[in-house]
N, C-alpha and C positions, 0 to 999 in steps of 0.2 A: 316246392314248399310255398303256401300262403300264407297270408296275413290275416289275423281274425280279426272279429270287431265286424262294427257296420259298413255299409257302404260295400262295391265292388270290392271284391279280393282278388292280389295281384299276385303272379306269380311271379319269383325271383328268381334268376339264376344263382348258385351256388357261390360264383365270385361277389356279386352285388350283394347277396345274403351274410354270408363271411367279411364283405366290406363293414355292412352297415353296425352289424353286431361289434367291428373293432369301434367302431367309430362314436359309437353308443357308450362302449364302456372307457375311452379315453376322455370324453365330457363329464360322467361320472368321476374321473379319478381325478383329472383338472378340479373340478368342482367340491368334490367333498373326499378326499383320498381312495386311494386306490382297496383299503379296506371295504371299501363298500359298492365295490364292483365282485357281484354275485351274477347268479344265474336266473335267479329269482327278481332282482333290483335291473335286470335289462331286460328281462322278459317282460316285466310291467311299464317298462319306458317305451319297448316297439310296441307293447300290444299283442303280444306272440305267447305261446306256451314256452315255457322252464325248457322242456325235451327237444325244444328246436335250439334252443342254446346249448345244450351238451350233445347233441348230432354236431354240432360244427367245434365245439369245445369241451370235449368229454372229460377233460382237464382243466379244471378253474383255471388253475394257480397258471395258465398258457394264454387264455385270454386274460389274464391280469399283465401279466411283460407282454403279448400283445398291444395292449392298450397303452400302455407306459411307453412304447415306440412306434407307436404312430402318432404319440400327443408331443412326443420330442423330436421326431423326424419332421412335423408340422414347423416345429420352431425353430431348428437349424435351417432347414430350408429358404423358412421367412426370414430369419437374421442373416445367414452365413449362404447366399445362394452359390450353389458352383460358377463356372464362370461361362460353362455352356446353357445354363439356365436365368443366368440373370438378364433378363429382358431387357432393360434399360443400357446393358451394355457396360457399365459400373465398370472401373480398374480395380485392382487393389486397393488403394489407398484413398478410395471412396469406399469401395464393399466395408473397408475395415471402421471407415467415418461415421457410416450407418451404420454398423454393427453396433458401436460403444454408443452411441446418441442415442438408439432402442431402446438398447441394454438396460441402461442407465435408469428408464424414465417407470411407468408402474404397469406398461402397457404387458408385460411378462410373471404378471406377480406371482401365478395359478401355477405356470409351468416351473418355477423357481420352489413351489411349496412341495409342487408333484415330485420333482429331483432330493427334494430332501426325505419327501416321502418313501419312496421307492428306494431308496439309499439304505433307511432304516430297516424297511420289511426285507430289503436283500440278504439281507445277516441270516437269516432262515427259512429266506425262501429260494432254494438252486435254481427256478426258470427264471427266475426276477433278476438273482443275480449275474446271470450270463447275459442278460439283455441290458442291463445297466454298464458291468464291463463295456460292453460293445457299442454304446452309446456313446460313451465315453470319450473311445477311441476314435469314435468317428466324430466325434466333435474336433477331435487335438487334431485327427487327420486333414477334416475340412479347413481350420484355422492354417495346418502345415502348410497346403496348399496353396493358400492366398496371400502365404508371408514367400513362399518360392518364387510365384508368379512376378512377386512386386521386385523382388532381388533380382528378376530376370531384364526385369523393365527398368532395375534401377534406381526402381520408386524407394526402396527398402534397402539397407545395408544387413546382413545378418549372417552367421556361420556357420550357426545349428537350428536351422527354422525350425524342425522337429521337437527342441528344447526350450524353444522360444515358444512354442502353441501348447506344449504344457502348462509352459510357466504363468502364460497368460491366463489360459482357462480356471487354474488353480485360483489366480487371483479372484475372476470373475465369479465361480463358485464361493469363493470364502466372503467374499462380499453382500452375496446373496444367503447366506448361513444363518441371519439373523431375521429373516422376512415373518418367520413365524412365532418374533416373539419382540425383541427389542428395535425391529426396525427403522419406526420416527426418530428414536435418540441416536441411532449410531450412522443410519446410512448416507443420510449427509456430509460427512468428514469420509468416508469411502468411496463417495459416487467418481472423482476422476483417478480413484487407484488401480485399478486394470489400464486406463487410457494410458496414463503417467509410465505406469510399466512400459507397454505397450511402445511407445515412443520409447522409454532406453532402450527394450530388446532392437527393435528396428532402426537404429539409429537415426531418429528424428527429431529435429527441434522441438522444443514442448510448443503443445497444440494445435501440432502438428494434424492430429488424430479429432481433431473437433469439427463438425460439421459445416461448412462456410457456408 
């Protein structure tokens, strides 16, 4: 497969090709909702014919939760790194210091609109919604993860980590719930309510969880 337009044309391989078409339509869906990731609307962003997007996506509606998790697996990554990828080496109870202090600020606001988005279209659309589920999950799992890790080290007191990374995340979603409409009035009286939690589930002094 090439690339049309001027200039040398390059030929891609089918993983790089399939990359770049995800990667195209998760900026689209960031950007202006996931309604307007078509086949037509990325085929004029690479520069490609329509028919080289439905050879790799013969199915919209599969490149749409495509793109909705690779623009969410970008941000758990960047907030919530495992602990074998986190390069700096981070414990617990740093990863968790940086997670809320990100969180918190507006550097997320796109991917906070994309989850309410994608949320909404899910109601009727079944690929969207089984990637949204599992998104999800792996969010609570990642958060399980690093409330386990900290319990092991000590860092953290906790019982049911598992119910603790629900409960967290829950908050941090509900917090974010109003990005697209009231957010100057309300998010200021919310911004340390996930932290706040966050310290009673884990048994820590408050401020515990603020960046030093």
């Amino acid at each position: 497969m090439t690339s049309r337009g001027p200039g040398k044309q390059v030929r891609k391989s089918a993983a790089e090709r399939r990359r770049e078409i995800v990667t195209a339509a998760a900026q689209v869906g960031l950007q202006e909702g996931l309604e307007c990731v078509t086949r037509q609307r990325i085929a004029d962003d690479l520069g490609v014919q329509p028919g080289l997007i439905h050879h790799y996506f013969p199915v919209v509606e599969e490149l749409v939760a495509e793109a909705f998790t690779s623009a969410t697996m970008a941000e758990l990554d960047g907030l919530l790194p495992e602990a074998a990828a986190d390069r700096d080496g981070n414990g617990p109870l740093r990863t968790l210091q940086r997670f809320f202090t990100r969180a918190s600020g507006t550097e997320f606001d796109n991917i906070s609109k994309l989850w309410l988005n994608a949320r909404n279209l899910s109601r009727y659309r079944p690929v969207l919604h089984d990637q949204v589920v599992s998104q999800e999950l792996r969010w609570c799992r990642r958060i399980e993860q690093i409330i386990t890790e900290g319990v092991k080290e000590q860092a953290f007191r906790c019982t049911d980590p598992w119910a603790a990374a629900v409960r967290i995340l829950a908050v941090v979603d509900g917090t974010s719930a109003y990005i697209n409409t009231s957010a100057d009035q309300r998010m200021a009286p919310l911004t340390d309510l996930a932290r706040t939690l966050a310290e009673a589930e884990l048994d820590l002094p408050p401020g515990s969880l603020r960046s030093p």
